[in-house]
C-alpha positions as CSV (number, residue, x, y, z in Angstrom):
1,X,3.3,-20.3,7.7
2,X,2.0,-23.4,6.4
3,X,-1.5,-22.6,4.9
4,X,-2.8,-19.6,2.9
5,X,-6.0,-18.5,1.2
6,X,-5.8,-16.4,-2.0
7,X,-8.3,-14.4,-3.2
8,X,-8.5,-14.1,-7.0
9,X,-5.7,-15.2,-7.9
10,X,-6.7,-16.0,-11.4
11,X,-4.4,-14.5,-13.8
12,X,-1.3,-11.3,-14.0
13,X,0.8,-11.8,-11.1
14,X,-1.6,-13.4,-8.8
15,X,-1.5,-16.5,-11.0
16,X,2.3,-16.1,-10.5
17,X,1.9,-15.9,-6.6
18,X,-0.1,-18.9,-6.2
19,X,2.3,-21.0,-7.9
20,X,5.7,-19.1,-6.0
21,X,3.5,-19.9,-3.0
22,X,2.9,-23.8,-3.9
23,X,6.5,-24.4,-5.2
24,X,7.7,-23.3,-1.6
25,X,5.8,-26.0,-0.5
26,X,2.9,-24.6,1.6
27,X,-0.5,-25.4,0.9
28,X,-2.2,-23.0,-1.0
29,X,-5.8,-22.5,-1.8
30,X,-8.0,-20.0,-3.8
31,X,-11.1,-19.1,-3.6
32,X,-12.8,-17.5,-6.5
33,X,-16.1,-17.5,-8.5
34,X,-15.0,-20.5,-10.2
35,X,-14.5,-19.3,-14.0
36,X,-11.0,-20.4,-13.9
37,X,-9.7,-23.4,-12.5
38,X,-6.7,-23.0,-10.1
39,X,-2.9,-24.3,-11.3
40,X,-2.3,-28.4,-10.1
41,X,-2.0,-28.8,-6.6
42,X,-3.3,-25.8,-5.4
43,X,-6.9,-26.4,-3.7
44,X,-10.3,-24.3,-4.9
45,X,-13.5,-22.8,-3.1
46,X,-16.4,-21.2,-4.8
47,X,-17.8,-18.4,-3.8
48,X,-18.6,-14.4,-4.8
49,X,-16.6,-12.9,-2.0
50,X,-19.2,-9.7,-2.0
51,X,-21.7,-12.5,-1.2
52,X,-21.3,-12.9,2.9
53,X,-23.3,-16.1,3.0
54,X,-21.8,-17.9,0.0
55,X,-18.3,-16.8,1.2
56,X,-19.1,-18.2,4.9
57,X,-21.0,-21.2,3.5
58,X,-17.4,-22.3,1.5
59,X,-14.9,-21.4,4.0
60,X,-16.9,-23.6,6.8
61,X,-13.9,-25.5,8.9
62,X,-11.2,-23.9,7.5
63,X,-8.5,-22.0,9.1
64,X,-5.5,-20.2,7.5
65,X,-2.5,-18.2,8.4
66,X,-2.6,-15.7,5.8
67,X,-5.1,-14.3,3.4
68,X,-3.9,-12.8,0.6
69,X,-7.0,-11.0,-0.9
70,X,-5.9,-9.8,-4.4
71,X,-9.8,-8.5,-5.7
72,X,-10.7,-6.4,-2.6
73,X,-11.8,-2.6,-4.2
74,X,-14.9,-1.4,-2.1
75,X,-15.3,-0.6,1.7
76,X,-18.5,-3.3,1.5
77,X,-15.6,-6.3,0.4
78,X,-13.9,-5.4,3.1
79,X,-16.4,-5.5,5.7
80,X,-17.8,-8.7,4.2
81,X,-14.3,-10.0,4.6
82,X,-14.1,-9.1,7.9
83,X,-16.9,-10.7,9.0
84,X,-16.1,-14.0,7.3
85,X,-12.3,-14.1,8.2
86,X,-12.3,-13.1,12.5
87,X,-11.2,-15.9,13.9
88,X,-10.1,-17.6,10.8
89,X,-7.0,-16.2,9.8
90,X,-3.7,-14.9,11.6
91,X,-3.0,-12.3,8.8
92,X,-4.7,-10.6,5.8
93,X,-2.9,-8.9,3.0
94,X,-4.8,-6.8,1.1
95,X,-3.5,-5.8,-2.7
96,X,-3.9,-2.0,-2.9
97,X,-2.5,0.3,-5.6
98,X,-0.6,3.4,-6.1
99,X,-4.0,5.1,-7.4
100,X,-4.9,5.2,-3.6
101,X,-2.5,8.5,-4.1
102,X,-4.9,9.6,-6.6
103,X,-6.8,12.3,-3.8
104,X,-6.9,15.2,-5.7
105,X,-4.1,17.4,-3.3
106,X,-1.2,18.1,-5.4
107,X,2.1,16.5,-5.2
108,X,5.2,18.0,-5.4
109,X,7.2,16.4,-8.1
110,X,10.7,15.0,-6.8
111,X,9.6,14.5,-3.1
112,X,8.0,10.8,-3.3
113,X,4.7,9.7,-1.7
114,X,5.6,7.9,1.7
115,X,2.2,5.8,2.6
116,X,1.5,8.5,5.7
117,X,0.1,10.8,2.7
118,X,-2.9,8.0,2.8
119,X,-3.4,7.2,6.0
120,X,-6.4,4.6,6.2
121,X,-6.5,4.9,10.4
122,X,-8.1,8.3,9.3
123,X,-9.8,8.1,5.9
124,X,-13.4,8.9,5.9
125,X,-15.6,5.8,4.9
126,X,-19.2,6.4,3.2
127,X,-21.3,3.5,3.1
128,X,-23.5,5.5,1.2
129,X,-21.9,5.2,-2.2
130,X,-23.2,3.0,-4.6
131,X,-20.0,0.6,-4.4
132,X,-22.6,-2.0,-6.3
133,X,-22.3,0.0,-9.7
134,X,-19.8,-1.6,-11.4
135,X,-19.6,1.9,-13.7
136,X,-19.6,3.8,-10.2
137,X,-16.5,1.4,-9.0
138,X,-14.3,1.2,-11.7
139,X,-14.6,5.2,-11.4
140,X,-13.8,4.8,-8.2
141,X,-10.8,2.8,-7.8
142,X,-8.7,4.5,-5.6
143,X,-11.1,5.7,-3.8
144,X,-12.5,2.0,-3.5
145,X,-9.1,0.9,-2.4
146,X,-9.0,3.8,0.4
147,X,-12.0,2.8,2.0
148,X,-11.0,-0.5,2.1
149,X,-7.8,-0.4,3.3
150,X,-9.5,1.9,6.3
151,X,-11.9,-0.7,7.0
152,X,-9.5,-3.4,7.2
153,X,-7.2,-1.0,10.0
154,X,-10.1,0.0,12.1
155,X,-11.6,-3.1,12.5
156,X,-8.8,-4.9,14.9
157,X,-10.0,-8.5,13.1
158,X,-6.6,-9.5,12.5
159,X,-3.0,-8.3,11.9
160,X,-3.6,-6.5,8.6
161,X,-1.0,-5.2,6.0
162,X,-1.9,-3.3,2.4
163,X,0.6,-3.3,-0.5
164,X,0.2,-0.6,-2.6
165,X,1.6,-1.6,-6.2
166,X,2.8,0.6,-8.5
167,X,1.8,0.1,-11.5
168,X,2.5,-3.4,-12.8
169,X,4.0,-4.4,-16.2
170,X,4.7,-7.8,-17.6
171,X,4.7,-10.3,-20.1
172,X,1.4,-11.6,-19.1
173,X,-0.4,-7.9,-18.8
174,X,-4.0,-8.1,-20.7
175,X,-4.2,-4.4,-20.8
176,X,-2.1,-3.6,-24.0
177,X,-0.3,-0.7,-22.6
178,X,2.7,-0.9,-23.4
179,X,1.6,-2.2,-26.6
180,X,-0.2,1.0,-27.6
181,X,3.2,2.9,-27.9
182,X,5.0,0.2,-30.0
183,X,1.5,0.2,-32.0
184,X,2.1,4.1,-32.5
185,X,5.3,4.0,-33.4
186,X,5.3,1.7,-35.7
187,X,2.7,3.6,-37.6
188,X,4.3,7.2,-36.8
189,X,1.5,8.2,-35.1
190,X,2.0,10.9,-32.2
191,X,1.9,9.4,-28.3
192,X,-0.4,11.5,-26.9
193,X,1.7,12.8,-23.8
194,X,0.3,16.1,-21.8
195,X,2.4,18.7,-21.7
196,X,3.6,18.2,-18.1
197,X,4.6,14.6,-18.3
198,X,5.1,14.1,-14.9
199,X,6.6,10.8,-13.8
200,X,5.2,7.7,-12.1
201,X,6.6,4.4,-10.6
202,X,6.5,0.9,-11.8
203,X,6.9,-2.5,-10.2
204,X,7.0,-5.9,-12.4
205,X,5.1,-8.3,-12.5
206,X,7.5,-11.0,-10.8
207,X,8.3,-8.5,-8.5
208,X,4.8,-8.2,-7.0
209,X,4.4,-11.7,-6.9
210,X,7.1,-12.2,-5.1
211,X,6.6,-9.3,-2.3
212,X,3.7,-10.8,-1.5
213,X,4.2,-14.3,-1.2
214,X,7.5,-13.0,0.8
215,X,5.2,-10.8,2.7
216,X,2.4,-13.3,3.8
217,X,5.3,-14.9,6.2
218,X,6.2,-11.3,7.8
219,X,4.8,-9.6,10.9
220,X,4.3,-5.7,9.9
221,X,1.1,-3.9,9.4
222,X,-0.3,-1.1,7.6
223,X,0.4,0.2,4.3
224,X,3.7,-0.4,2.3
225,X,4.7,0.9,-1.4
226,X,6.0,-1.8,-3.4
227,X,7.6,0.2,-6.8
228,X,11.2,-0.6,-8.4
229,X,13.8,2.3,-8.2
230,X,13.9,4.5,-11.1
231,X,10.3,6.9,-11.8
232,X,9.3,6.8,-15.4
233,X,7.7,9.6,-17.4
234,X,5.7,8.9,-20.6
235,X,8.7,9.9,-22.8
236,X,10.9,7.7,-20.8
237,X,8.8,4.8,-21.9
238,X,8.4,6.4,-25.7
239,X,12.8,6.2,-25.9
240,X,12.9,2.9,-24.3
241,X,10.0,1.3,-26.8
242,X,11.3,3.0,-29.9
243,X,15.0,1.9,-28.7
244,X,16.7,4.6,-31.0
245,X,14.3,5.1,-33.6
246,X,12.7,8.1,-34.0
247,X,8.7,8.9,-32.9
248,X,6.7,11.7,-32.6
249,X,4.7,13.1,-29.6
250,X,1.6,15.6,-29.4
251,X,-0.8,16.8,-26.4
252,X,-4.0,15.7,-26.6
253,X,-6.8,17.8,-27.9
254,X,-9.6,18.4,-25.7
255,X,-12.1,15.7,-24.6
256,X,-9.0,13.4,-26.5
257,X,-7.5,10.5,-24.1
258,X,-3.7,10.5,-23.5
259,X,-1.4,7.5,-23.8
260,X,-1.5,5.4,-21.0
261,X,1.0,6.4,-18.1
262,X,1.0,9.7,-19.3
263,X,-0.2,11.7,-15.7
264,X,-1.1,15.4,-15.0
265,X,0.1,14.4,-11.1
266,X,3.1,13.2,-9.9
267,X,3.2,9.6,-9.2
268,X,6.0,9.1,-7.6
269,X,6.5,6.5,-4.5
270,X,8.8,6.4,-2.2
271,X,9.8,2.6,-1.5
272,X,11.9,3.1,1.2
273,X,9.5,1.4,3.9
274,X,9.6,-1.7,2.0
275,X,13.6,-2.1,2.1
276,X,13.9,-1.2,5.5
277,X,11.5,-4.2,6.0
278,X,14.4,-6.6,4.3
279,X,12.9,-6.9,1.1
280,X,15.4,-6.5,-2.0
281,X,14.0,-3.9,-4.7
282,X,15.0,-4.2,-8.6
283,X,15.3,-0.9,-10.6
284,X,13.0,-0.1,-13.7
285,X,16.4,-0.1,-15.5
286,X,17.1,-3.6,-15.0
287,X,13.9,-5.4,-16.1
288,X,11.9,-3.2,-18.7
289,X,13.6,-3.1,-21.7
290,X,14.1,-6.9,-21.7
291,X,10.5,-6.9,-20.9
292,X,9.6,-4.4,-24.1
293,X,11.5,-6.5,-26.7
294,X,10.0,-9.5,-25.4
295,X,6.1,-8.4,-25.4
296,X,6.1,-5.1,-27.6
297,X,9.1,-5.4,-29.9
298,X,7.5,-7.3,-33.5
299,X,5.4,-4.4,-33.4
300,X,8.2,-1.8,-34.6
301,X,10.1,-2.4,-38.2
302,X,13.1,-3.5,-38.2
């Protein structure tokens, strides 16, 4: 492997992948809508990648043998992509999520989700939706990430692998999660946990970046589950951000939104495809609280 395309790739853990992918020494490029400039040394095309002809227009002459597509979240991306990459590329990795799980059937908690409870060679695809909506898509994001991944498998393109993150923590996460239990805390405010607390899995940030950029050079297909060992509840996160100190908890009242990570389904993935394939996993254990006094820990007293 000598020359992949990243799409996105413009902050979190992508960012992290391009450069892990440039430091390795193969030339990287990124294509994106051109709002932020890609890291030195790593090459740039401009385009909306829901735009067919302006994706087709900037990838004229070029070739690659891997595209990493971080952004992909509708079955309409996917078949753009499709279109613009047969013939271009000798494998396409798709960034899915562990919401893809997210189907509404229950889960029993303690038996972990393999990826054959989502299997995109049979999901339904409706191109019917109204996947332009950006309210209607962010609604829909596992759903979004379904489709796609289906798309992608039924369309015999290319070789075509998903990696379905759990969720992603790190120091450079924009989405104040694990903030808003330090932020509670501190003030001895409840964390609004429902009653079931049922646990989910995690992956870090370096973590993802680096099963991808390890993954871009392998040969399997279809879905994989990329989580660290070790599920986490809501409470589990509450002992290891209050480190000893004492917090309070409470359900949340009707119409009230619960703390984030705190799940009325079980979450749980079961990684074990992923090591099989050769690819060492970390546990939750070893990373996170290093990870919560570095980002989340001036916001409890001393």
């Amino acid at each position: 492997m000598e020359n992949v395309l990243v799409i996105g790739g413009n902050r979190y853990f992508g960012r992290q992948l391009v450069t892990r992918l440039r430091d390795s020494g193969i030339r990287v490029a990124v294509l994106n809508r051109g709002s932020t400039p890609p890291p030195p040394g790593v090459a740039h095309f401009v385009a909306d990648r829901s735009d067919e002809r302006a994706l087709t227009a900037a990838l004229a002459g070029q070739e690659f043998d891997t595209v990493i597509d971080q952004v992909c979240s509708t079955p309409r991306h996917a078949e753009t992509a499709v279109r613009a990459f047969a013939g271009r590329t000798g494998r396409y990795l798709m960034t899915s999520t562990i919401e893809v799980y997210d189907t509404g059937e229950p889960h029993r908690p303690g038996r972990p989700l393999a990826e054959s409870a989502v299997d995109p060679a049979d999901w339904p695809v409706n191109h019917e939706l109204p996947w332009e909506e950006d309210e209607f898509r962010q609604a829909s994001y596992g759903e979004g990430k379904r489709q796609a991944e289906a798309v992608f498998t039924r369309s015999g393109a290319f070789p075509f692998a998903s990696v379905r993150l759990g969720h992603v923590l790190g120091a450079a996460d924009f989405t104040g999660r694990l903030a808003h239990y330090a932020e509670r805390i501190a003030a001895g405010l409840p964390v609004l946990i429902h009653p079931e607390n049922l646990p989910s899995s995690y992956t870090h940030e370096g973590e993802a970046a680096g099963f991808l950029a390890w993954a871009a050079d392998q040969d399997f297909t279809g879905p994989v589950n990329l989580a660290s060992h070790g599920e986490l509840t809501a409470t589990d996160l509450c002992d290891l951000v209050a480190a000893g100190r004492p917090y309070r908890t409470a359900a949340p009242e009707p119409g009230e939104q619960a703390s984030p990570f705190s799940f009325e389904r079980y979450y749980g993935m079961d990684n074990s495809r992923a090591h099989r394939l050769g690819h060492p996993l970390s546990h939750t254990r070893d990373w996170l609280p290093g990870l919560i006094a570095a980002t989340v820990g001036q916001e409890l007293p001393a």
